[in-house]
N, CA, C and O of each residue as an XYZ file, in Angstrom:
568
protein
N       0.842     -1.184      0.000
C       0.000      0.000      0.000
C       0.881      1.239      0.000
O       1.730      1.238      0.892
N       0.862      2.530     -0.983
C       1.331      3.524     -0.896
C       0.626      4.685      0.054
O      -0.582      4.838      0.237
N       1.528      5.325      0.510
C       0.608      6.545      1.336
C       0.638      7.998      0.489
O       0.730      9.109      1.010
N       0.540      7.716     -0.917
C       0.441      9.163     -1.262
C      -1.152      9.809     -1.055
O      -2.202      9.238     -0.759
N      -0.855     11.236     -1.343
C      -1.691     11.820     -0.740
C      -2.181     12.665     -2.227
O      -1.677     12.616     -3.349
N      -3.320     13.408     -1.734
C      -3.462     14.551     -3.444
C      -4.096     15.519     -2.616
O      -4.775     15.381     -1.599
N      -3.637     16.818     -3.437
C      -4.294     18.049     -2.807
C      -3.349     18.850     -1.800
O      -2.269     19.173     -2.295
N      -3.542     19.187     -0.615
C      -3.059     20.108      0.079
C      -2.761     18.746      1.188
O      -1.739     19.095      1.779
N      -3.146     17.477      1.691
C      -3.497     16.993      2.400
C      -1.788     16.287      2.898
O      -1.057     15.896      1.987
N      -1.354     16.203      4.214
C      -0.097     15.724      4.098
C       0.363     14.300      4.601
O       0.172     14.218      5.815
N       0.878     13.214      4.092
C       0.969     11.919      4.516
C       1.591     11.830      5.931
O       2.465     12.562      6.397
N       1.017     10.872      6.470
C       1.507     10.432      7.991
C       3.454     10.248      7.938
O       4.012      9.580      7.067
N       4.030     10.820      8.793
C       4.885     10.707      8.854
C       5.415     10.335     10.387
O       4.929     10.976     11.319
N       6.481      9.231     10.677
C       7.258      9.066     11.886
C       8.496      9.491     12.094
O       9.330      9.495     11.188
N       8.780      9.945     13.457
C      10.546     10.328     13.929
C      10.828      9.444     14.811
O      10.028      8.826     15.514
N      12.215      9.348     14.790
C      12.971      8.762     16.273
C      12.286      9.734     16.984
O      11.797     10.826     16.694
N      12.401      8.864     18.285
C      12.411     10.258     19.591
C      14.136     11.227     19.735
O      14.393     12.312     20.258
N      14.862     10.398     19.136
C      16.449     11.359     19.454
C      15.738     12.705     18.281
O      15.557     13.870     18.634
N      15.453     12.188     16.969
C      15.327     13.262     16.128
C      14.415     14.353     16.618
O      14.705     15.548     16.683
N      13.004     13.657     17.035
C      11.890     14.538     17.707
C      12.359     15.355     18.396
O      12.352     16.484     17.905
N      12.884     15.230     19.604
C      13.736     15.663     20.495
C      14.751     17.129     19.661
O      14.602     18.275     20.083
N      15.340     16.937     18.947
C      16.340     17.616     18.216
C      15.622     18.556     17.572
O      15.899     19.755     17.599
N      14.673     18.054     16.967
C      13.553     18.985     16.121
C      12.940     19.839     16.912
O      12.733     21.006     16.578
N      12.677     19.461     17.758
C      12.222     20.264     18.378
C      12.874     21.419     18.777
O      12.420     22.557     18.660
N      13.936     21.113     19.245
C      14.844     22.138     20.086
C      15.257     23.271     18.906
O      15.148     24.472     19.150
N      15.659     22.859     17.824
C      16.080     23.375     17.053
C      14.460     24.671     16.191
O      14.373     25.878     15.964
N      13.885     23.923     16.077
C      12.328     24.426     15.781
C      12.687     25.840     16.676
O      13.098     26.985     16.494
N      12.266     24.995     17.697
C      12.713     26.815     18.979
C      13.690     27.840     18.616
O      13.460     29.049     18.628
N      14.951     27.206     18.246
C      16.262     27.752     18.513
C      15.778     29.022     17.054
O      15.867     30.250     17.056
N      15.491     28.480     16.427
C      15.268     29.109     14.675
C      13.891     30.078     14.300
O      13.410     30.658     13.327
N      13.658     29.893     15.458
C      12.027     31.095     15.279
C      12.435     32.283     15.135
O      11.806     32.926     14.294
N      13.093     32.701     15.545
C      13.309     34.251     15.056
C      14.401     34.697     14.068
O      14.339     35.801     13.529
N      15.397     33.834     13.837
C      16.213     34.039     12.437
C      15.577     33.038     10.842
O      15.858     33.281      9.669
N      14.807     32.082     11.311
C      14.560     31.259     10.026
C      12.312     30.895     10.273
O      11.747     29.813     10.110
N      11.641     32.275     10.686
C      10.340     32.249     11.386
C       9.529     30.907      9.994
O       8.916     29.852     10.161
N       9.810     31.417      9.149
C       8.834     30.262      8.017
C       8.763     29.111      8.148
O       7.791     28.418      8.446
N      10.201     28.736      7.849
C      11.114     27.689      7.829
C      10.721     27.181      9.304
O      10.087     26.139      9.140
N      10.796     27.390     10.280
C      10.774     27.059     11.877
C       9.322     26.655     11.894
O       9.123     25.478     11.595
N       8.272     27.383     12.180
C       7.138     27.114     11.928
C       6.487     25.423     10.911
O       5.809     24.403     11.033
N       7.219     26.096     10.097
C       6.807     24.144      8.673
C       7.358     23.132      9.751
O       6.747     22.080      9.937
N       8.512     23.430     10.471
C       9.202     22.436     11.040
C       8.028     21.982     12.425
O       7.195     21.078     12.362
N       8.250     22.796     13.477
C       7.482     22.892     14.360
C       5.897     22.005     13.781
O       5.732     20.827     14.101
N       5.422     22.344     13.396
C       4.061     21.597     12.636
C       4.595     20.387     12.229
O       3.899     19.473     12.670
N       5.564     19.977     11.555
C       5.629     18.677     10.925
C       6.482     17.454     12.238
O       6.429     16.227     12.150
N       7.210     18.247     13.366
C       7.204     17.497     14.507
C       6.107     17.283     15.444
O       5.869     16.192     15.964
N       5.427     18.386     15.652
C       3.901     18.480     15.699
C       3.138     17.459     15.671
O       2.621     16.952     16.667
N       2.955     16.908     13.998
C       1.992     15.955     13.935
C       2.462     14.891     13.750
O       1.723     13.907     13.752
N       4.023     14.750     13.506
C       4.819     13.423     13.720
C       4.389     11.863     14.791
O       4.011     11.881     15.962
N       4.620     10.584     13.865
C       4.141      9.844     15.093
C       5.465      9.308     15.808
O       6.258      8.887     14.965
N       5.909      9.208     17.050
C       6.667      9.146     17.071
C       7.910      7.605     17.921
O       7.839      7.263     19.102
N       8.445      7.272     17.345
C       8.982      6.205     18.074
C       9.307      5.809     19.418
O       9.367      6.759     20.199
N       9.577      4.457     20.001
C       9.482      4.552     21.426
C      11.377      5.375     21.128
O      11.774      5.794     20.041
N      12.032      5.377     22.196
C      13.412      5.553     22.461
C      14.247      4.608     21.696
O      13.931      3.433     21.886
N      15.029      4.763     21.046
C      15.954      3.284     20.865
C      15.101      2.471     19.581
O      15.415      1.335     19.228
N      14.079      3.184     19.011
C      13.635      2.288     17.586
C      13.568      3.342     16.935
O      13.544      4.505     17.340
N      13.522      2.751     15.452
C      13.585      3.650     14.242
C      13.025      2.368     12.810
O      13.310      1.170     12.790
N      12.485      2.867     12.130
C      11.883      1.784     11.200
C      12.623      2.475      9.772
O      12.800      3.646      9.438
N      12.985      1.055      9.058
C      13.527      1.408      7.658
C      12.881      1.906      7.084
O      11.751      1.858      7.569
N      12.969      2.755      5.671
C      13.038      3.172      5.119
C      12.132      4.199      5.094
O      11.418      4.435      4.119
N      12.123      5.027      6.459
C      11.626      6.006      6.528
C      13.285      7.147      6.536
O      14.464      6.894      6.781
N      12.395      8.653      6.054
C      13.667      9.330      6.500
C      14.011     10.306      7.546
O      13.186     11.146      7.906
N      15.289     10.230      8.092
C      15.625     10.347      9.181
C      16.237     11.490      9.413
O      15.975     12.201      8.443
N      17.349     12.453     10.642
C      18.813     12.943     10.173
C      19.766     12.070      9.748
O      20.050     11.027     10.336
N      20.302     12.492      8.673
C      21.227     11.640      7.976
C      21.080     10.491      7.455
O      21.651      9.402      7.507
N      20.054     11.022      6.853
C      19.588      9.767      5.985
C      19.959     10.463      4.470
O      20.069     11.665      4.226
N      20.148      9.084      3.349
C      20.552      9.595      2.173
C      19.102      9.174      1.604
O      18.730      8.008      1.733
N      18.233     10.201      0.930
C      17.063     10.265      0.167
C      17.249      9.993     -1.155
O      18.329     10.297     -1.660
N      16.635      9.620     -1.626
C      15.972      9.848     -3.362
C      14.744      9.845     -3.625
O      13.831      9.023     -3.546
N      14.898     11.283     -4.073
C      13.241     11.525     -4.367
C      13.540     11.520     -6.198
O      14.529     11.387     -6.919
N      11.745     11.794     -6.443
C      11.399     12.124     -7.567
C      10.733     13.340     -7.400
O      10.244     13.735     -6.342
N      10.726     14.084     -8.769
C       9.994     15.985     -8.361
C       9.365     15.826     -9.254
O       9.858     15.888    -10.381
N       7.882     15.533     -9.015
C       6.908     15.059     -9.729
C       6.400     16.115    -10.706
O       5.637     15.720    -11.587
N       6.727     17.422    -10.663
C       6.757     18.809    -11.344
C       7.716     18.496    -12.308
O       7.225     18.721    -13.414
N       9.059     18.007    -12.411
C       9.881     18.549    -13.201
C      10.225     16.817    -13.941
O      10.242     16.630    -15.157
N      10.418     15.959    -13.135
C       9.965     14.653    -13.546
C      11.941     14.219    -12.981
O      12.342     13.104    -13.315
N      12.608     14.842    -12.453
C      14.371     14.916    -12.339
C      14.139     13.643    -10.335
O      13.426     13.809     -9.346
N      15.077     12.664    -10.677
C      14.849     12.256     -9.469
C      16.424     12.966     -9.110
O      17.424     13.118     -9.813
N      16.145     13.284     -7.794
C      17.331     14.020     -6.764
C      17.779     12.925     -5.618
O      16.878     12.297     -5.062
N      19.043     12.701     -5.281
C      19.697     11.778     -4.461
C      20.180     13.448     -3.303
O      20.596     14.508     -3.769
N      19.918     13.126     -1.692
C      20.795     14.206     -1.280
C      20.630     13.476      0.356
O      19.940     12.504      0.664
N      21.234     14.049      0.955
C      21.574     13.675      2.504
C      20.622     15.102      3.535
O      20.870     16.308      3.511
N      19.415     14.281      4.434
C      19.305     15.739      5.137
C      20.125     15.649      6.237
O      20.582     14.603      6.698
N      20.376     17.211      6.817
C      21.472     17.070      7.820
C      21.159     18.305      8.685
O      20.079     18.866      8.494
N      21.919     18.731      9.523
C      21.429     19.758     10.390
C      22.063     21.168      9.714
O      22.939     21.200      8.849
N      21.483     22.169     10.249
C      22.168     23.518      9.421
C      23.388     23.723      9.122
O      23.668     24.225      8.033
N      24.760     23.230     10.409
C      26.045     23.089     10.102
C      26.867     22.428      9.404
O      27.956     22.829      8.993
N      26.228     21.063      9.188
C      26.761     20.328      7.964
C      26.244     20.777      6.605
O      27.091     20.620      5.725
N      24.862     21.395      6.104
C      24.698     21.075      4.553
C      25.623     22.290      4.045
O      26.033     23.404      4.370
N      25.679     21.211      2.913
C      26.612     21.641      1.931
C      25.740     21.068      0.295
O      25.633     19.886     -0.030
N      25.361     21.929     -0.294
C      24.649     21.799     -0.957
C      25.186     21.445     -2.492
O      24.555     21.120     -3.498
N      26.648     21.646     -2.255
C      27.438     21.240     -3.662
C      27.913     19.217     -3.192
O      28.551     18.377     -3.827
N      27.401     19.177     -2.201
C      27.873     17.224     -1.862
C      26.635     16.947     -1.581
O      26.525     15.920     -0.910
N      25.425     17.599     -1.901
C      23.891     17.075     -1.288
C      23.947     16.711     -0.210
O      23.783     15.710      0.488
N      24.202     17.673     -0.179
C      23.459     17.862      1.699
C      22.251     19.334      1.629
O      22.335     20.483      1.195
N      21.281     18.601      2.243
C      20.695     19.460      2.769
C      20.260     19.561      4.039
O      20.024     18.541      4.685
N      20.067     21.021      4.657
C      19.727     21.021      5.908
C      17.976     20.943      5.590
O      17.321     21.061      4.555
N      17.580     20.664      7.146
C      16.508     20.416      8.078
C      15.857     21.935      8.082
O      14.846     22.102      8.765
N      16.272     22.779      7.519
C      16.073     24.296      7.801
C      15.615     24.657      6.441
O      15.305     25.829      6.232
N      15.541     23.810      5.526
C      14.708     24.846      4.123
C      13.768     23.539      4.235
O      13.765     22.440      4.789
N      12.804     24.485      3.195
C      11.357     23.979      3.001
C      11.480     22.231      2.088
O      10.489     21.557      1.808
N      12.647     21.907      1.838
C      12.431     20.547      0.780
C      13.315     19.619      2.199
O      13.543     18.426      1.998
N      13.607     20.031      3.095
C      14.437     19.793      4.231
C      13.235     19.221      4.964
O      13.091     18.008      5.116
N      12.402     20.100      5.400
C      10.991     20.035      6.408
C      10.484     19.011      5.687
O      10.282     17.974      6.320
N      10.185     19.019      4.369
C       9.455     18.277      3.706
C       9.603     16.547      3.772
O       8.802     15.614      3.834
N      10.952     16.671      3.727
C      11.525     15.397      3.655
C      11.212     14.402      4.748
O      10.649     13.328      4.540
N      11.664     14.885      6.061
C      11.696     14.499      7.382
C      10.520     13.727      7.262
O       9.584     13.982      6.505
N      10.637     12.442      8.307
C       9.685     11.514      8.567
C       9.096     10.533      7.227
O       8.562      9.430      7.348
N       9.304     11.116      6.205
C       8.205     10.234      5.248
C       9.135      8.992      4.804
O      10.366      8.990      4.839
N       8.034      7.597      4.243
C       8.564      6.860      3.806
C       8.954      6.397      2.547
O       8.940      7.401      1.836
N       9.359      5.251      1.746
C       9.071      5.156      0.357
C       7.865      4.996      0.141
O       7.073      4.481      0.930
N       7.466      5.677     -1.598
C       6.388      5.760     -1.899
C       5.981      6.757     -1.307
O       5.725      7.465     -2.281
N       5.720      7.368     -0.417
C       4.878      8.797      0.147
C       5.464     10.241     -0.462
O       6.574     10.773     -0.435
N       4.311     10.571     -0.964
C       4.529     11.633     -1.510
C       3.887     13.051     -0.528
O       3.007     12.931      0.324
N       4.603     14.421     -0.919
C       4.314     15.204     -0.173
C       4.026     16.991     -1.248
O       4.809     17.028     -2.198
N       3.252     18.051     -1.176
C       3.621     18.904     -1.609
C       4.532     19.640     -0.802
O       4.926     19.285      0.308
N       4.835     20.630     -1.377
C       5.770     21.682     -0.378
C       6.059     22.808     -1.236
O       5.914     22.837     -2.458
N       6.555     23.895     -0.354
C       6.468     25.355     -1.213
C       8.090     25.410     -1.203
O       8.751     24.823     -0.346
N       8.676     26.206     -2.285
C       9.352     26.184     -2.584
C       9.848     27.855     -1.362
O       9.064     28.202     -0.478
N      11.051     28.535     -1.578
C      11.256     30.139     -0.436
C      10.692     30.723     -1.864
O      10.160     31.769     -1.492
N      10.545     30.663     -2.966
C      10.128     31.707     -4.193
C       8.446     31.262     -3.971
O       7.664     31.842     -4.724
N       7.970     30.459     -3.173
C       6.442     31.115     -3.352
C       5.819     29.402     -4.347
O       4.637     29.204     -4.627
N       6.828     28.546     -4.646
C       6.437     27.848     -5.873
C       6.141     26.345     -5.399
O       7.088     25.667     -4.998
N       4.688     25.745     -5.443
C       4.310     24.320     -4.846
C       4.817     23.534     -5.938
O       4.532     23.580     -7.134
N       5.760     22.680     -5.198
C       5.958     21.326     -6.098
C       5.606     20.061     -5.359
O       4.849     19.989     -4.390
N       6.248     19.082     -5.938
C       5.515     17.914     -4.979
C       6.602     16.558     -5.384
O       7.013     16.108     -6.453
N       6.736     16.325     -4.461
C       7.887     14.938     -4.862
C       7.570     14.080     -3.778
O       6.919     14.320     -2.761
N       8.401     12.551     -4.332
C       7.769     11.004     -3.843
C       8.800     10.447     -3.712
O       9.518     10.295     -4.701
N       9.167      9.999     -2.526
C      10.799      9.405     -1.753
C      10.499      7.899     -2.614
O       9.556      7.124     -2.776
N      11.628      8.000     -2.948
C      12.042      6.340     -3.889
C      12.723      5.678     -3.258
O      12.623      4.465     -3.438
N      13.733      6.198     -2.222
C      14.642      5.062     -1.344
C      15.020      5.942     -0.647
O      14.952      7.145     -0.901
N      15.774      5.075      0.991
C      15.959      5.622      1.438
C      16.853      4.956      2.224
O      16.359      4.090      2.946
N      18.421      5.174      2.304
C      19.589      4.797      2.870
C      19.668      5.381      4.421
O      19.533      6.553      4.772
N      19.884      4.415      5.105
C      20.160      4.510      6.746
C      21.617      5.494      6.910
O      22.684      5.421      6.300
N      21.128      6.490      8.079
C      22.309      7.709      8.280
C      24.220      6.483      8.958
O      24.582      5.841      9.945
N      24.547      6.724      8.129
C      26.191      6.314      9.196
C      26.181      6.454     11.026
O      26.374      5.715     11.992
N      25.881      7.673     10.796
C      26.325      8.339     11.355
C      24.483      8.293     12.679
O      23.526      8.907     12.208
N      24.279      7.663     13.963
C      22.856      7.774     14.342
C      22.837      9.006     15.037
O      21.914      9.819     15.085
N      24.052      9.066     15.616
C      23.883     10.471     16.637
C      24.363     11.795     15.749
O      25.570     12.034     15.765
N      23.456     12.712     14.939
C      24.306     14.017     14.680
C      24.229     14.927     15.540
O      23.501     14.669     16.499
N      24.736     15.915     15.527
C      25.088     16.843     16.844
C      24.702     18.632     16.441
O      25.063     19.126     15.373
N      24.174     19.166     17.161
C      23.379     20.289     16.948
C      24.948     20.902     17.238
O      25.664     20.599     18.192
N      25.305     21.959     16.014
C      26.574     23.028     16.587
C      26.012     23.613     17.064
O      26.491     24.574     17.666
């Protein structure tokens, strides 16, 4: 069974509790230098379901998880790593947790598709195709 969704409507998504936890804090930390961006976040930990301590289920995505989506707008599938604001580096795909395809990403599984606004104002919509387990379980808020 796929969980895509159509319309404005957004698919169920799960976190670790380490990530929840992180998201959260960070959600806070970013309200007044990144208010948009913080807010999408805040809401999407929000309605997150969330794991006991110490579990995490495949092929959902995580921090530091390596994604591949498809951009169902442009039809281009994208491979990239989300990561926290201090690591992305957007020329090695990385992206942070702090832009809107960042927020977007978090929690969903393969097959689930999501819309999301682009910072220019622009809804696209893409559908996670795989999803590689982070190296790395603990990343660290600079």
């Amino acid at each position: 069974m796929t969980s895509q969704t159509s319309g404005g409507a957004k698919p169920r998504i799960t976190l670790t509790a380490v990530d929840h936890e992180k998201l959260t804090q960070l959600a806070n930390a970013a309200t007044n230098t990144f208010p948009d961006v913080a807010a999408e976040l805040s809401d999407e930990v929000a309605r997150a379901r969330v794991l006991a301590k110490g579990k995490q289920l495949a092929d959902t995505v995580r921090m530091g998880s390596e994604v591949v989506y498809h951009d169902e707008v442009t039809g281009k599938k994208t491979t990239v790593t989300l990561v926290f604001p201090p690591d992305a580096d957007i020329a090695q795909g990385k992206i942070s947790i702090l832009t809107p395809i960042g927020t977007a990403l978090i929690g969903l599984s393969i097959s689930q598709s999501i819309n999301w606004t682009t910072r220019g104002g622009d809804v696209k919509r893409l559908t996670v195709q795989a999803v590689r387990d982070p190296v790395e379980h603990e990343t660290q808020l600079a």
